[in-house]
Structure formats: C-alpha cells, structure tokens
C-alpha positions as CSV (number, residue, x, y, z in Angstrom):
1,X,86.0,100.4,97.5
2,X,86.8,100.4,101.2
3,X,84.1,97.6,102.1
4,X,85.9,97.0,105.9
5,X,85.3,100.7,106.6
6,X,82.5,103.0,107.2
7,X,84.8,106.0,107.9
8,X,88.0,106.8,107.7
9,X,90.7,106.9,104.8
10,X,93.0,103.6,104.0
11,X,95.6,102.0,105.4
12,X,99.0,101.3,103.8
13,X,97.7,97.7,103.2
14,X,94.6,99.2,100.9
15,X,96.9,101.5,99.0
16,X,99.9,99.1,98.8
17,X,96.9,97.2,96.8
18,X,95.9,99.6,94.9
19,X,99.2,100.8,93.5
20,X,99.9,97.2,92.7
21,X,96.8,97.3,90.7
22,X,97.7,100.4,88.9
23,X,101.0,98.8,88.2
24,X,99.8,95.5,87.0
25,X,97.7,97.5,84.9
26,X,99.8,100.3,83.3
27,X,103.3,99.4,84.3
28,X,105.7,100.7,86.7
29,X,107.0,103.4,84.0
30,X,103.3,105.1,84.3
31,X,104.1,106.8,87.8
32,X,106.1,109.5,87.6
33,X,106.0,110.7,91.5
34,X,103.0,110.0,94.1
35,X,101.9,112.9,95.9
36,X,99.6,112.8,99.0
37,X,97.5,114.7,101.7
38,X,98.2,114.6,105.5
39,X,96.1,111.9,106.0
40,X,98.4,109.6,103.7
41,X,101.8,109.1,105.5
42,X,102.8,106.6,107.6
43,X,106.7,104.2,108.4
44,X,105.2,101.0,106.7
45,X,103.6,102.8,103.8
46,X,106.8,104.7,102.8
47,X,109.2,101.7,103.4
48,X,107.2,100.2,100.8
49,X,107.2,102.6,98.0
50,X,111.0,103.6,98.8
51,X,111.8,99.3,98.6
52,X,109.6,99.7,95.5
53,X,111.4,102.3,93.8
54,X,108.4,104.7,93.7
55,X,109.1,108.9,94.5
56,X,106.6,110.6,96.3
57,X,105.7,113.7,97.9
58,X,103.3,114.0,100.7
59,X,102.4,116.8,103.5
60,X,102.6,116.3,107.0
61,X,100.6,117.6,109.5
62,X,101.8,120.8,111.0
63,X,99.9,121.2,114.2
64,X,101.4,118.9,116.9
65,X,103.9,117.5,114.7
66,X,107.6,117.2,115.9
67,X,110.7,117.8,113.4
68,X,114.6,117.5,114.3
69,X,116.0,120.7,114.4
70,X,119.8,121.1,112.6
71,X,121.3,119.7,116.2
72,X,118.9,116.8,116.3
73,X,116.3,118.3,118.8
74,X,112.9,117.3,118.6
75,X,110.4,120.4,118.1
76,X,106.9,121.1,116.7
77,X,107.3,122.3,113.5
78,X,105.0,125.7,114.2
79,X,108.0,126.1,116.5
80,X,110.9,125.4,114.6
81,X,109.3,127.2,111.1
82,X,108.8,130.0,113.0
83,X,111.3,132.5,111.7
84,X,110.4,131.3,107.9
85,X,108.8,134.8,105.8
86,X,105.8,134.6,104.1
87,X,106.5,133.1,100.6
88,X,110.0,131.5,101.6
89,X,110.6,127.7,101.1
90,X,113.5,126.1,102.4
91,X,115.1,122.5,102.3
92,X,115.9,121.5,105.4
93,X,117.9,118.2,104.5
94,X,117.3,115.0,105.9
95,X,115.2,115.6,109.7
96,X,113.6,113.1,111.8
97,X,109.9,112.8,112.2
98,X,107.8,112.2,114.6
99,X,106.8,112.5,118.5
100,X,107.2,108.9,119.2
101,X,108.7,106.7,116.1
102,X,111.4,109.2,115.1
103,X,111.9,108.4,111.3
104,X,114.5,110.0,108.9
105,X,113.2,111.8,106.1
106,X,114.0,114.6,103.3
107,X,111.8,117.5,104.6
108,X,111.1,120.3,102.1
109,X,108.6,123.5,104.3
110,X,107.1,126.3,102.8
111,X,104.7,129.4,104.5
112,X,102.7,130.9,101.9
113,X,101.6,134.6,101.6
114,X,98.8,133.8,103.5
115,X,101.3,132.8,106.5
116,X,100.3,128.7,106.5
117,X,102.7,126.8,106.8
118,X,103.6,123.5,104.3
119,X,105.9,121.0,105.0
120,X,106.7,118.2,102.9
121,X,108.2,114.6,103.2
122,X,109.8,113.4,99.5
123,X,112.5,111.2,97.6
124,X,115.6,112.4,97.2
125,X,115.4,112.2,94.0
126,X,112.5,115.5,93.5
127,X,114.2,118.4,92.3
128,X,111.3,120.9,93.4
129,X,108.9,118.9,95.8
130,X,106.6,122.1,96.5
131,X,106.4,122.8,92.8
132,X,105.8,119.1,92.4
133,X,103.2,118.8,94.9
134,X,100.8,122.0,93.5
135,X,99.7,119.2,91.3
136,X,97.9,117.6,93.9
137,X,95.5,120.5,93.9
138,X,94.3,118.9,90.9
139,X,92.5,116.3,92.5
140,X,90.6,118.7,94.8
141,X,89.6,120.6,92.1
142,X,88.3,117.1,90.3
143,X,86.8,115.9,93.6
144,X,84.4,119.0,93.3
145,X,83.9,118.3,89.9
146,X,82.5,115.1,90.7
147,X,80.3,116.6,93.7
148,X,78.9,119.6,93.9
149,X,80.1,121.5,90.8
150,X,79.2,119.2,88.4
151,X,77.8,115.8,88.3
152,X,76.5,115.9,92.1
153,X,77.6,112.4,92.9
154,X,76.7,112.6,96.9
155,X,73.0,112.8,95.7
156,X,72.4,109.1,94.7
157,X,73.3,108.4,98.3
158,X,74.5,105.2,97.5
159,X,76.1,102.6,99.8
160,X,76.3,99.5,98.1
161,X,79.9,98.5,97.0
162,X,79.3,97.0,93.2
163,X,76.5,100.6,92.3
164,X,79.2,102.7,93.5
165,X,82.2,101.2,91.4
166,X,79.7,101.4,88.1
167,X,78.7,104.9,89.2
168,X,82.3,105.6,89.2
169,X,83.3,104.2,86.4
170,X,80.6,106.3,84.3
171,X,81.7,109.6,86.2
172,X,85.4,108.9,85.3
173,X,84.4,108.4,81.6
174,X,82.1,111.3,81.5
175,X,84.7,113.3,83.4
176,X,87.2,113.0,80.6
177,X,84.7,113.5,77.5
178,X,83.4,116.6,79.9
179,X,86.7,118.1,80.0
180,X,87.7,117.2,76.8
181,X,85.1,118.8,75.6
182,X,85.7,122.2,77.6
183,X,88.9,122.5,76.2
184,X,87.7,122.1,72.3
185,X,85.3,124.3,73.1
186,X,87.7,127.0,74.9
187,X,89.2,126.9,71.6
188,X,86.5,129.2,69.7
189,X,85.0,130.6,72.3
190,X,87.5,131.8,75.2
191,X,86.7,131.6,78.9
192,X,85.6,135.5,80.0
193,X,88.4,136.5,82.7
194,X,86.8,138.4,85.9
195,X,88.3,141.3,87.4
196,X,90.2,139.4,90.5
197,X,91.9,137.5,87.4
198,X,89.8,134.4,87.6
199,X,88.1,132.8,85.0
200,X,83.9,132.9,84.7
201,X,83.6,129.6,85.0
202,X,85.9,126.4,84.5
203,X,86.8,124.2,81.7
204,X,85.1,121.2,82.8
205,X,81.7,123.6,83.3
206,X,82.8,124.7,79.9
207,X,82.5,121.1,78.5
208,X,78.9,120.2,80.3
209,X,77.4,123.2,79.0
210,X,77.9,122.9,75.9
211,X,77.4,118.8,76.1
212,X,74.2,119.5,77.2
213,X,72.9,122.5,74.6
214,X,74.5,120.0,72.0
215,X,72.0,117.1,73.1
216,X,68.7,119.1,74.1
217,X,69.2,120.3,70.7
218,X,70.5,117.4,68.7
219,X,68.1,117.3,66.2
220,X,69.6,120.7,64.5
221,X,72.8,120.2,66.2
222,X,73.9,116.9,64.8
223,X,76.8,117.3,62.7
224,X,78.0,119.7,65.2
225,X,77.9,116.7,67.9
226,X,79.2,114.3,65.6
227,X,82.5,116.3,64.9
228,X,82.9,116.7,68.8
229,X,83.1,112.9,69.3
230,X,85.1,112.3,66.3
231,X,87.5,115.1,67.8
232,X,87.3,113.5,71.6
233,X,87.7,109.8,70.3
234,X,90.9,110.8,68.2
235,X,92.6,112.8,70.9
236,X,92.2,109.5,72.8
237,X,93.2,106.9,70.0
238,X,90.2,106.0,68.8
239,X,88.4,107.0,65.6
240,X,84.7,106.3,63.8
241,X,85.0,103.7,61.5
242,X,81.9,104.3,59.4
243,X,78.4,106.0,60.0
244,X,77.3,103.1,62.2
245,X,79.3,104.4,64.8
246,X,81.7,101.2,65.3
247,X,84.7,102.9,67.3
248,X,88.2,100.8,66.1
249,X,90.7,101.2,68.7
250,X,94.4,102.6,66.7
C-alpha cells in the first residue's frame, strides 16, 4: 500500500521493496522476467534489477520520446518508426534513450495492424521480448476482473491502508478459486464462441457463475460443491482430510 501517496504510481524505491519482498518470500528462482507498463521505467530502477540479475521487459512511451537512430542521432521515436509496416517488429540493437539522460538500452519496436506503435526496453538475454511482453495483458484483464467485471472492488470506497490489504487479500484468494473454478467447469460445459471469434463470456465469469448457483442452491447442490473444493484444493496442494473439513497442506 502506497500510504505516502494519494496519486500517482511508485517510485523505484517502493518497487525495489516490493521485489525484495517477493524475493524474500518465494526466492529469486520464482521470477522468470518482469514486465511493465510505460509508467514503470526509470535509470535507478533498471540499474537495480540489471545489478540484481533480474530480466525485464517494459514499454516506453512513444509520444515525445527520443531514440538514437543507427548513426547515434537523437529522434522521437514516431519519427524514427515511421517507415515500420503494420504488423512488422524489428530489433533495433542497443539505442540510447532519452531527451535529456541519454541511457543505453536493447530496444525491441513493434506497430501493430491497427498502426500503434510498441517499443520495448529488455535484457539481453529475452529471446522474443514482444512475445514475452503479451503476457502483461494479463494483468489488465485481472485488474477488470477485480473491478467492474467481477467482484466490483472500487464500490467499498475504501481508503484506509490495513481494510484495503484484507480486502485484497480475500479478492486474491477468491480470484484464484473463481478462476479455478471456471476452468473445471469449462471442462463439461464449453464456453459458446460468438461470431467475431470471441468467447460469450470469460473463464473467470465462468467460475462466479457457477460459484454462486452452487451456493444459492447448496442444499441440493452439496456433493456437487464439495467435489469442486476437493478438485480446487488438490490442484493447489492441499487436500480434505476427513468430513470435518480440516485441510492438511501436502
């Protein structure tokens, strides 16, 4: 919880804390590559994970952003991208960044059918950093999960620092039994497909649904909830232990 802001996004000092937290946690063998938004980049920031050995992938803003060109001329990126067709990526090597602080980074650019433009700072060491960073769209699609497509979070309106770590901790446990759930119950009864190739509705909507005609109707419906959990708990190392309900950890 940001408690010295009211707006804004972190700094490198809150997310050079909160890595180290992760890490402390789960261990540096738990992160793979760290991908991040525009918002997210920044010369003390990377010189830390890079000194900590940690890849990442993270886009830069595209409007009013300079890039070196293959001479070492500084030019906005619009500029510079501008002969780049629609669905061609390119790797451009190691460019400097930046209007003022010129700093030396791999640079990875993309325009998309739609004609936007997506550049990329990265490690080295990523193979395919716009593959790698489509992943990051799966934290938009959980942030709207969380809001208005599911559990509707921003309707508590709460403020205070210590309700909103609980309220978070509850949504990321009901998150993951929610989606769990939508993909056990894709299983034996597939998601319709619409026309434009989409599907009717999403795996986590999936999951609440049928959470909640399971519990307004537990009283017939018991078994059928029971063999859920006992499915959800296992997938996650757990199992039931007797019909008290005592849950061993494996």
């Amino acid at each position: 919880m940001l408690e010295d802001k009211k707006r804004g996004n972190s700094d490198h000092f809150d997310r050079i804390d909160l890595l180290e937290c992760f890490i402390k946690t789960f261990g540096m063998e738990r992160i793979l590559v760290l991908l991040g938004d525009r918002e997210f980049i920044g010369k003390l920031w990377i010189d830390w994970l890079e000194n900590a050995k940690i890849d990442y992938v993270f886009r830069m803003k595209e409007n009013g952003q300079y890039l070196s060109n293959s001479r070492g001329k500084m030019m906005k990126i619009n500029e510079l991208l501008r002969p780049l067709p629609k669905g061609k990526s390119i790797y451009l090597g190691v460019r400097k960044v930046g209007k003022h602080e010129k700093q030396p980074h791999h640079v990875s650019a993309l325009r998309n059918e739609f004609g936007a433009i997506v550049v990329l700072i990265h490690s080295k060491t990523i193979a395919d950093p716009l593959e790698t960073y489509k992943k990051r769209w799966e934290i938009e699609t959980m942030f709207k999960a969380l809001k208005s497509s599911g559990f509707d979070m921003e309707a508590t309106h709460m403020t205070d620092p210590d309700r909103l770590n609980t309220l978070f901790s509850v949504m990321a446990i009901a998150f993951c039994i929610a989606y769990k759930t939508g993909i056990i119950a894709n299983e034996t009864e597939k998601i319709p497909i619409k026309s434009h190739g989409r599907k009717a509705q999403s795996i986590l909507r999936k999951g609440l649904d049928t959470l909640q005609n399971l519990l307004v109707n537990i009283q017939i419906k018991r078994n059928e909830f029971n063999r859920l959990i006992r499915r959800i708990l296992s997938c996650y190392g757990l199992w039931i232990q007797n019909t008290a309900g005592k849950i061993i950890k494996s």
